[in-house]
MMTF fields as JSON, N, C-alpha, C and O atoms, coordinates in Angstrom:
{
  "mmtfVersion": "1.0.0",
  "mmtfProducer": "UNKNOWN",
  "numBonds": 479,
  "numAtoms": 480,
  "numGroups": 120,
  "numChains": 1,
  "numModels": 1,
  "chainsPerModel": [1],
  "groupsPerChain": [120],
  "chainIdList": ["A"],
  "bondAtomList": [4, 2, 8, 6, 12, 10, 16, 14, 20, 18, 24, 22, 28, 26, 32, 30, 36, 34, 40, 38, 44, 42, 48, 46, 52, 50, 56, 54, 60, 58, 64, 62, 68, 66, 72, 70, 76, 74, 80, 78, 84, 82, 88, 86, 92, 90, 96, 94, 100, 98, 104, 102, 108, 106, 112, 110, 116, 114, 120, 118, 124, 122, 128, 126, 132, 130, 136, 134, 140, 138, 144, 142, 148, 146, 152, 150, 156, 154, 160, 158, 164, 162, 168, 166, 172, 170, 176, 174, 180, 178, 184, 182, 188, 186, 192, 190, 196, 194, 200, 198, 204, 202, 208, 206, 212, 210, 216, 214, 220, 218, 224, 222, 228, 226, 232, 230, 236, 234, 240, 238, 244, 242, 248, 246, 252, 250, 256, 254, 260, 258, 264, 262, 268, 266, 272, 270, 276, 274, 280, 278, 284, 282, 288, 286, 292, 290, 296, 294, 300, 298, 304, 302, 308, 306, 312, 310, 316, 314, 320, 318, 324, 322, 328, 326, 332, 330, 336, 334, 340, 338, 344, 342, 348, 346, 352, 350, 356, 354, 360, 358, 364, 362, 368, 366, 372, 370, 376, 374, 380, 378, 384, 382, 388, 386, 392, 390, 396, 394, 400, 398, 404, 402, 408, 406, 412, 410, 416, 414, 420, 418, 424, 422, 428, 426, 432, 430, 436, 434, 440, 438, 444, 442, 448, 446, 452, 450, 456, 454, 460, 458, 464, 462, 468, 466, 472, 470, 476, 474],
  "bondOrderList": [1, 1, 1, 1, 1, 1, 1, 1, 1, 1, 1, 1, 1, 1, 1, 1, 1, 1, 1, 1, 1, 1, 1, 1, 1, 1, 1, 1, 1, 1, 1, 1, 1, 1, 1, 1, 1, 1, 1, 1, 1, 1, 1, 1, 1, 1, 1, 1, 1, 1, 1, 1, 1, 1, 1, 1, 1, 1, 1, 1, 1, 1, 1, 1, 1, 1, 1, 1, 1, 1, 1, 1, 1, 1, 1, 1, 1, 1, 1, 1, 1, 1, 1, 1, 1, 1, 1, 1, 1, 1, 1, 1, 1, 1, 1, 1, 1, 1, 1, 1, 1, 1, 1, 1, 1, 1, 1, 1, 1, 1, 1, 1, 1, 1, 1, 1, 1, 1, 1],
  "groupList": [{"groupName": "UNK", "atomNameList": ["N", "CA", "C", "O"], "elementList": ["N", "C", "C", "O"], "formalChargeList": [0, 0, 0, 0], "bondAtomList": [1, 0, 2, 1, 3, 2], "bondOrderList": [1, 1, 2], "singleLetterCode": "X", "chemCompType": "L-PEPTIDE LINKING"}],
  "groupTypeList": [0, 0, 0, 0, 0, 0, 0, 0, 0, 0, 0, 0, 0, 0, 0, 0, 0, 0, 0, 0, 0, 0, 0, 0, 0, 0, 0, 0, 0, 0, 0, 0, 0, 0, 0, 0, 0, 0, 0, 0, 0, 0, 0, 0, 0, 0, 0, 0, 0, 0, 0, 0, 0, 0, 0, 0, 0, 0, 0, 0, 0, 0, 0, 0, 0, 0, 0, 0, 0, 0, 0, 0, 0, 0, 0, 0, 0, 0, 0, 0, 0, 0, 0, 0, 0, 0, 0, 0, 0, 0, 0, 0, 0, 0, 0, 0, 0, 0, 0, 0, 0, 0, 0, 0, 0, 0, 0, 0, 0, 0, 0, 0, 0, 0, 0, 0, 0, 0, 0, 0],
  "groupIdList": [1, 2, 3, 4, 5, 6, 7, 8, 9, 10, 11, 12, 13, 14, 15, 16, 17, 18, 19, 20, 21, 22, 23, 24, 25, 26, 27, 28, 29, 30, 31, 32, 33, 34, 35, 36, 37, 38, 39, 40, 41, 42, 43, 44, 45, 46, 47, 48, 49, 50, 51, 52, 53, 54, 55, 56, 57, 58, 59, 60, 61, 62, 63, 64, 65, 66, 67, 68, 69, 70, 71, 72, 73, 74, 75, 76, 77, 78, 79, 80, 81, 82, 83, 84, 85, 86, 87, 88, 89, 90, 91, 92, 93, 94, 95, 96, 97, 98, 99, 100, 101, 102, 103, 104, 105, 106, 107, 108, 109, 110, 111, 112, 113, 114, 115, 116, 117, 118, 119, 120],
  "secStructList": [7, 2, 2, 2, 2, 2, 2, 2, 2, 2, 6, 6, 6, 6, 7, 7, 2, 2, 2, 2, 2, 2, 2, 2, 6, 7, 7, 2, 2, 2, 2, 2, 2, 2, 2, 2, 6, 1, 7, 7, 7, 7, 2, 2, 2, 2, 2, 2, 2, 2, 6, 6, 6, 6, 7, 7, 6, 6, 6, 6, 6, 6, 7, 7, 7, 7, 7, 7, 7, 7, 7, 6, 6, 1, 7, 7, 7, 7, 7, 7, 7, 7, 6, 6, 2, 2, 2, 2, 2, 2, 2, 2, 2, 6, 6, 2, 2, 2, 2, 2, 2, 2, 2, 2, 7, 0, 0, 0, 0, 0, 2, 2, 2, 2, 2, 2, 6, 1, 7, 7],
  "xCoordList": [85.13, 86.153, 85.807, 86.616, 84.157, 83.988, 84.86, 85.526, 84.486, 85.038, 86.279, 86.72, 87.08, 88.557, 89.203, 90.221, 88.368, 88.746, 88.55, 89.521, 87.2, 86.971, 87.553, 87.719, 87.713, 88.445, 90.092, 90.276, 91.071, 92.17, 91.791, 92.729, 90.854, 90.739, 90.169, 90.062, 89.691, 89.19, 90.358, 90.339, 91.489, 92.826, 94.028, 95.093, 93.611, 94.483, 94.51, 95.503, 93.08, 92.582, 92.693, 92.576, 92.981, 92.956, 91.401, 91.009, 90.557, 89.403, 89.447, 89.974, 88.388, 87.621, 86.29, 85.678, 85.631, 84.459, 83.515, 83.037, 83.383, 82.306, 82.154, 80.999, 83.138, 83.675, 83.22, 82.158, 83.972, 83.592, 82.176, 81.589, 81.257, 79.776, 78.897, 77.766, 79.833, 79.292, 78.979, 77.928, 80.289, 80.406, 79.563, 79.131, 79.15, 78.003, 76.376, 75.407, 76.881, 75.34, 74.881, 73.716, 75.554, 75.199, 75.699, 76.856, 75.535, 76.281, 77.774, 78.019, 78.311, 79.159, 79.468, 80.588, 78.345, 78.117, 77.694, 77.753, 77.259, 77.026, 78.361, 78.851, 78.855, 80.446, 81.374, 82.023, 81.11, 81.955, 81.126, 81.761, 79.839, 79.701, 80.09, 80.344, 80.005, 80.519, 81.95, 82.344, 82.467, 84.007, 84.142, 84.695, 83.799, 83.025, 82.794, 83.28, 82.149, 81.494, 80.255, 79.951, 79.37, 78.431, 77.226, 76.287, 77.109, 76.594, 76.942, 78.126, 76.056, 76.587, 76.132, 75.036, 76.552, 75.509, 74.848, 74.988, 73.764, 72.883, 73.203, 74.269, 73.22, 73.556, 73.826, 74.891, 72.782, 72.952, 74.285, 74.679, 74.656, 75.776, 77.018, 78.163, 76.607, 78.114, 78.349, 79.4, 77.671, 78.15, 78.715, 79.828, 78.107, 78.699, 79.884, 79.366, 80.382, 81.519, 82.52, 83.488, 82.122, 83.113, 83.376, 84.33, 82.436, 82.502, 83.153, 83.714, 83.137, 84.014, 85.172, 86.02, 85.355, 87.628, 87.41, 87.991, 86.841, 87.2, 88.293, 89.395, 87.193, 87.347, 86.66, 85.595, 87.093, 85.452, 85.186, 86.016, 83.91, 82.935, 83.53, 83.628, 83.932, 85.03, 86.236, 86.688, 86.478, 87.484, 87.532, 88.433, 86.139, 85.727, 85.392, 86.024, 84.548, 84.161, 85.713, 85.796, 86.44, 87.867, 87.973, 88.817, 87.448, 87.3, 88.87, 89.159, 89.235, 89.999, 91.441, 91.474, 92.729, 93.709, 94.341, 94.396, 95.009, 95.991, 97.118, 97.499, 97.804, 99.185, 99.831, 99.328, 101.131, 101.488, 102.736, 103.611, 102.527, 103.39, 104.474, 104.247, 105.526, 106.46, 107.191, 107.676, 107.163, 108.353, 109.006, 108.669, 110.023, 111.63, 111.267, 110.217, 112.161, 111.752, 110.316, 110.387, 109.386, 107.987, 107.647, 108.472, 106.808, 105.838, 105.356, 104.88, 105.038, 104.104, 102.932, 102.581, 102.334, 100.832, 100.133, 100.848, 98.98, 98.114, 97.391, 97.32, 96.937, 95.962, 95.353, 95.587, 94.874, 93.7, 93.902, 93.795, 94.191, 94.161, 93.288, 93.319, 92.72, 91.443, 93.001, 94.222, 91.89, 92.699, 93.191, 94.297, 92.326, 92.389, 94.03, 94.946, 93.843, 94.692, 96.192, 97.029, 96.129, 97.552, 97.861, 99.056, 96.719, 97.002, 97.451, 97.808, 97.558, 97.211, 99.172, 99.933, 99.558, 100.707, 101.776, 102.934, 100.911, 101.995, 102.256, 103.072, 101.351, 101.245, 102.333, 103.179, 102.335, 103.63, 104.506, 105.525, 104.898, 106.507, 107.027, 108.09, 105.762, 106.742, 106.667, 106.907, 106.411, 107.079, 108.182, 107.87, 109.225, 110.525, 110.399, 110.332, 110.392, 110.352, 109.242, 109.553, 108.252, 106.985, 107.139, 107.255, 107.165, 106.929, 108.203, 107.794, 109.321, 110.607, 109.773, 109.47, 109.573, 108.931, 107.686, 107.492, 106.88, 105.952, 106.275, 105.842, 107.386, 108.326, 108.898, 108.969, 109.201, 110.269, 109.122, 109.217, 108.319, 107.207, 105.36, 104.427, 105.529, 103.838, 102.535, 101.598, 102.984, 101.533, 101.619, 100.746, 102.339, 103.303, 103.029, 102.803, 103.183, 103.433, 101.75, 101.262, 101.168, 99.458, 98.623, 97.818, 99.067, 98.968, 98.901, 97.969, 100.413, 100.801, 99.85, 99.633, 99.438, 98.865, 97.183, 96.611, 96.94, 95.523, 95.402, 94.421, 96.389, 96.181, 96.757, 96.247, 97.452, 97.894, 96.727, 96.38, 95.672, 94.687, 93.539, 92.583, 93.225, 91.932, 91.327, 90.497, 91.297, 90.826, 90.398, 89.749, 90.925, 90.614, 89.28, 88.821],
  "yCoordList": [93.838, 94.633, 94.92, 94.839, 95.365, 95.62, 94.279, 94.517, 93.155, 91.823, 92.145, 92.354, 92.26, 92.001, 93.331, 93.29, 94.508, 95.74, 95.551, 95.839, 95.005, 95.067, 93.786, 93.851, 92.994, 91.28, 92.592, 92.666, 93.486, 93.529, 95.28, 95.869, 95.61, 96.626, 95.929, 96.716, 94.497, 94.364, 93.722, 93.843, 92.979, 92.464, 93.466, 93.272, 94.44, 95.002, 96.005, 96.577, 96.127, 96.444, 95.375, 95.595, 93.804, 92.614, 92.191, 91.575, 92.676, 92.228, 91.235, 91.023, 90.159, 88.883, 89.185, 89.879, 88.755, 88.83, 89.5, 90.634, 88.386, 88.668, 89.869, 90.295, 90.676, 91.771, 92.592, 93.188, 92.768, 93.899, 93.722, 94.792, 92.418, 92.107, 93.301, 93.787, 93.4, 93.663, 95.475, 96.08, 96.044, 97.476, 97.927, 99.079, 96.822, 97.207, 97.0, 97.304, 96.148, 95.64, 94.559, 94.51, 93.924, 92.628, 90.799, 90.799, 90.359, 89.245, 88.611, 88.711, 88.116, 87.01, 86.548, 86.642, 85.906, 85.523, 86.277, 85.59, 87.437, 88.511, 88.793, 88.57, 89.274, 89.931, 88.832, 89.072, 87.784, 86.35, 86.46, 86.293, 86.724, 86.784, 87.943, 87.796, 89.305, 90.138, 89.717, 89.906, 89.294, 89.217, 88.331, 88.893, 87.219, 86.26, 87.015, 86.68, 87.911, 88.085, 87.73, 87.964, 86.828, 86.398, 86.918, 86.532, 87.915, 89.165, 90.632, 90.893, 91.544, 92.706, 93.287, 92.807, 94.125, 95.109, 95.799, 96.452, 95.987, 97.001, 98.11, 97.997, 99.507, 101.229, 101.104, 100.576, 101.631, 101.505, 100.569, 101.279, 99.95, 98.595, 98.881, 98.61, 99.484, 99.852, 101.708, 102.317, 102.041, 103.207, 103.047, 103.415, 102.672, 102.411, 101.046, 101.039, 100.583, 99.981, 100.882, 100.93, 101.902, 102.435, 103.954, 104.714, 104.102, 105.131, 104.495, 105.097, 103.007, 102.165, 102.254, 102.56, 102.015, 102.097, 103.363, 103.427, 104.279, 106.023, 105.874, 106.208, 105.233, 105.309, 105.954, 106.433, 106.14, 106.124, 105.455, 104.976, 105.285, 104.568, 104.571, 103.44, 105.401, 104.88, 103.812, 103.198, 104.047, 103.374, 101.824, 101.139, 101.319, 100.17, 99.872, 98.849, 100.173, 99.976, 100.147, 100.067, 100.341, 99.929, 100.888, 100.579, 101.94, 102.932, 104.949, 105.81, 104.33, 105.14, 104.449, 103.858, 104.86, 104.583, 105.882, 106.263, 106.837, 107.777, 107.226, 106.064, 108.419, 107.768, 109.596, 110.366, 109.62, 110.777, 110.443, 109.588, 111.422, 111.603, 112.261, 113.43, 111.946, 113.274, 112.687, 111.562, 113.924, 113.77, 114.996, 116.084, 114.593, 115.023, 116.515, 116.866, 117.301, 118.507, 119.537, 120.686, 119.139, 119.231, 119.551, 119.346, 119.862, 119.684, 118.81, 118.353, 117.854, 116.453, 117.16, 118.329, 115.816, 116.186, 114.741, 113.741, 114.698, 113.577, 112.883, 113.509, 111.471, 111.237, 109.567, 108.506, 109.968, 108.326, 107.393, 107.603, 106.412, 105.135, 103.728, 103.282, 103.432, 102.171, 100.996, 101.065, 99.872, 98.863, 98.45, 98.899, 97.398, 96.869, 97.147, 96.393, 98.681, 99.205, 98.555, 97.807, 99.243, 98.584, 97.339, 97.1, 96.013, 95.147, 94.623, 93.449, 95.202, 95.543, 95.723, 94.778, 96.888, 96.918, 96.05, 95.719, 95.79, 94.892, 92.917, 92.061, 92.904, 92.021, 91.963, 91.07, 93.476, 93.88, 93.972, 93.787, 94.186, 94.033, 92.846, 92.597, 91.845, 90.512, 89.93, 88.758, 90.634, 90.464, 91.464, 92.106, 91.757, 92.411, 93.135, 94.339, 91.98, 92.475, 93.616, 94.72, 93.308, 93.508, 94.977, 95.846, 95.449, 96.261, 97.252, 98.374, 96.991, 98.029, 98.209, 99.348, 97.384, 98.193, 99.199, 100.129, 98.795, 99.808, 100.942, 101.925, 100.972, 102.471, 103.269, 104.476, 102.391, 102.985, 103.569, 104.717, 102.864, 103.003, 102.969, 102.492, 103.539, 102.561, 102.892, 102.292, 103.676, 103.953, 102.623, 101.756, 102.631, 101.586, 99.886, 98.85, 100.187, 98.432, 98.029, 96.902, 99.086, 99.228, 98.575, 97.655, 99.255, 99.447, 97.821, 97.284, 97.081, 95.78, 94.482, 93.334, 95.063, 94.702, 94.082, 93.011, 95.451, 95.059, 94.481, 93.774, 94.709, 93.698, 92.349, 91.523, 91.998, 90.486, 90.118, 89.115, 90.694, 90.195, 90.451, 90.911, 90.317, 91.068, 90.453, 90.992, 88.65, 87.483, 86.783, 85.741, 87.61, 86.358, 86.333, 85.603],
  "zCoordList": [78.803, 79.436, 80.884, 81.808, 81.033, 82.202, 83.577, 84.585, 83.047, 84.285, 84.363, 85.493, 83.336, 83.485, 84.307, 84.999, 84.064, 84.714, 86.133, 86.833, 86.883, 87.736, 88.81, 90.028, 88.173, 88.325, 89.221, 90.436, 87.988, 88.24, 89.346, 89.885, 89.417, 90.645, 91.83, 92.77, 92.161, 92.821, 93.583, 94.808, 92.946, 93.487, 93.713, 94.299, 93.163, 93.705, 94.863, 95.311, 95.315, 96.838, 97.714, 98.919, 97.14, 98.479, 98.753, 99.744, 97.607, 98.148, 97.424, 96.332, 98.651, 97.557, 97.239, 98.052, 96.079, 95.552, 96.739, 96.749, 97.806, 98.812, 99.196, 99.196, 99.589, 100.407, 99.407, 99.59, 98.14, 97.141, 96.943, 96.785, 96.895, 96.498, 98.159, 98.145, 99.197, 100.516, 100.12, 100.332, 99.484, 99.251, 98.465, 98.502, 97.45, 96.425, 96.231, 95.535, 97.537, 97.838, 96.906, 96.513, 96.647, 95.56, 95.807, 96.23, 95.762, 96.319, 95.177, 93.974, 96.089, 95.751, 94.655, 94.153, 94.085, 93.016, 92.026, 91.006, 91.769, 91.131, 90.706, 89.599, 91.638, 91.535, 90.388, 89.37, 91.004, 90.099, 88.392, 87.35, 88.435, 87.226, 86.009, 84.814, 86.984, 86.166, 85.659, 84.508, 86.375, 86.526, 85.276, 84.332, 85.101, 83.999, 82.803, 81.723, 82.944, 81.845, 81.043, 79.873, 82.437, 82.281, 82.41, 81.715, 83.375, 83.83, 83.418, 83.205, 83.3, 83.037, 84.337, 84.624, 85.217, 85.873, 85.626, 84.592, 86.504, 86.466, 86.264, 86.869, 85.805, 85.506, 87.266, 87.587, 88.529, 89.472, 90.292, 91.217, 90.274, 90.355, 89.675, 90.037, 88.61, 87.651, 88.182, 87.982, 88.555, 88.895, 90.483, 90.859, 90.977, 92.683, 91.936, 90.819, 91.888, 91.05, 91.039, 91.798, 89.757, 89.721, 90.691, 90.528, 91.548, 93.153, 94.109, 95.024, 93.969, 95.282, 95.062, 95.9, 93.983, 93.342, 92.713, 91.63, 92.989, 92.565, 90.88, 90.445, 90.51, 88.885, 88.066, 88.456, 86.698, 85.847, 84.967, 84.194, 84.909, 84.052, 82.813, 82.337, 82.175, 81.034, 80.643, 79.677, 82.288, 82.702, 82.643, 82.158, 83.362, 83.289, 82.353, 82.086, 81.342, 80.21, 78.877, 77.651, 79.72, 78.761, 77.819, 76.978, 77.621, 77.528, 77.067, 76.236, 78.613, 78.817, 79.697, 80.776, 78.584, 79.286, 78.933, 77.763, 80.327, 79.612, 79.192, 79.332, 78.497, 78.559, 77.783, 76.965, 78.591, 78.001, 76.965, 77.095, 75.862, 74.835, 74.505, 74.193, 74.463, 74.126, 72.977, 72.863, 71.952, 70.968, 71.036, 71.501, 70.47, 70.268, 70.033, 69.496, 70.452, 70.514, 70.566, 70.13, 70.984, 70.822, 72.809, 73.7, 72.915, 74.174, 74.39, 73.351, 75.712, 75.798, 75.631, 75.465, 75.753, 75.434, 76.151, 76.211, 76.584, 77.226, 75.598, 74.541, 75.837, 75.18, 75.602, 76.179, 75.19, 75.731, 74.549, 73.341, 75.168, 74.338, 75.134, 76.281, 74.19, 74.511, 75.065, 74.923, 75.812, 76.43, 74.981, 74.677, 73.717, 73.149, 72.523, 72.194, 72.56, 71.322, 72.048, 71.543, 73.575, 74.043, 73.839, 73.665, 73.794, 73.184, 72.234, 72.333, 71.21, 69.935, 70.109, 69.897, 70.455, 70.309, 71.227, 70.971, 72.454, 73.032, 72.366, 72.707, 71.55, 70.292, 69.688, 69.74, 68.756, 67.535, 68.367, 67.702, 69.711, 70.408, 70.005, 69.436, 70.53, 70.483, 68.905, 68.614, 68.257, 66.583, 66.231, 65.228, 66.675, 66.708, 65.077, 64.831, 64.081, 62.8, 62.448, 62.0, 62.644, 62.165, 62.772, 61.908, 64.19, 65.055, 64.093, 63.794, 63.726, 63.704, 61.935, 61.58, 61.28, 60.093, 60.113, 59.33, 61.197, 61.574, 61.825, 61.224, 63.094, 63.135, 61.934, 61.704, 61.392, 60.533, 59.335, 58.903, 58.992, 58.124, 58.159, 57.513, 58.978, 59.595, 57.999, 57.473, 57.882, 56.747, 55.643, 55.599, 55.125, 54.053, 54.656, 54.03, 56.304, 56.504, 56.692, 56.601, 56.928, 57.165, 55.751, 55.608, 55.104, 53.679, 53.204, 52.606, 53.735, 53.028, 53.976, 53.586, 55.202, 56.063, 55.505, 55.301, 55.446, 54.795, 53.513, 53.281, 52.513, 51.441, 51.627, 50.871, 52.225, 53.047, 53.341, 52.718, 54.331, 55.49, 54.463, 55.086, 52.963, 52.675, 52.223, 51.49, 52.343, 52.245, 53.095, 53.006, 54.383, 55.816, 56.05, 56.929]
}
């Protein structure tokens, strides 16, 4: 998670590798490997990382996504959801079926879910 986080904060400042490798004190190729996933950084490196794009360390580590909630007559409320999970549901969108039985039923379609999948 860390590459792909830092891969999509590092484009969306306009930097190239080099430049962001310049802010962190690391080279070029460092930067390309995290980004990879071939490299992890150093604690030191991952914290100035995430001090250069005024993030947090949760953040990068995929960690932390807000997102606020509101239901129907109720108060919003904040809560954190992991990257994966948004994946996870932007998945069941593009199964139209699958996703409207989840709404309509999610415990039930969970339920049929795991005994479908309890061979794989």
């Amino acid at each position: 998670m860390i590459g792909k986080r830092l891969k999509e904060l590092r484009l969306s400042q306009n930097l190239n590798q080099e430049e962001l490798g310049r802010l962190v004190n690391v080279t070029k190729v460092s930067i390309c490997c995290y980004e990879s996933g071939k490299r992890t950084p150093n604690l030191e490196t991952f914290f100035d990382l995430a001090k250069t794009f005024n993030v947090s360390t949760d953040y990068l580590l995929g960690n932390d996504v807000n997102i606020k909630v509101i239901k129907e007559a109720e108060e919003p409320y904040d809560t954190v959801i992991g990257y994966e999970d948004i994946e996870i549901l932007n998945e069941l969108k593009n199964n139209k079926d699958l996703y409207r039985k989840l709404v309509i039923d999610p415990k039930r379609t969970v339920e049929l879910i795991a005994k479908k999948t309890r061979n794989l």
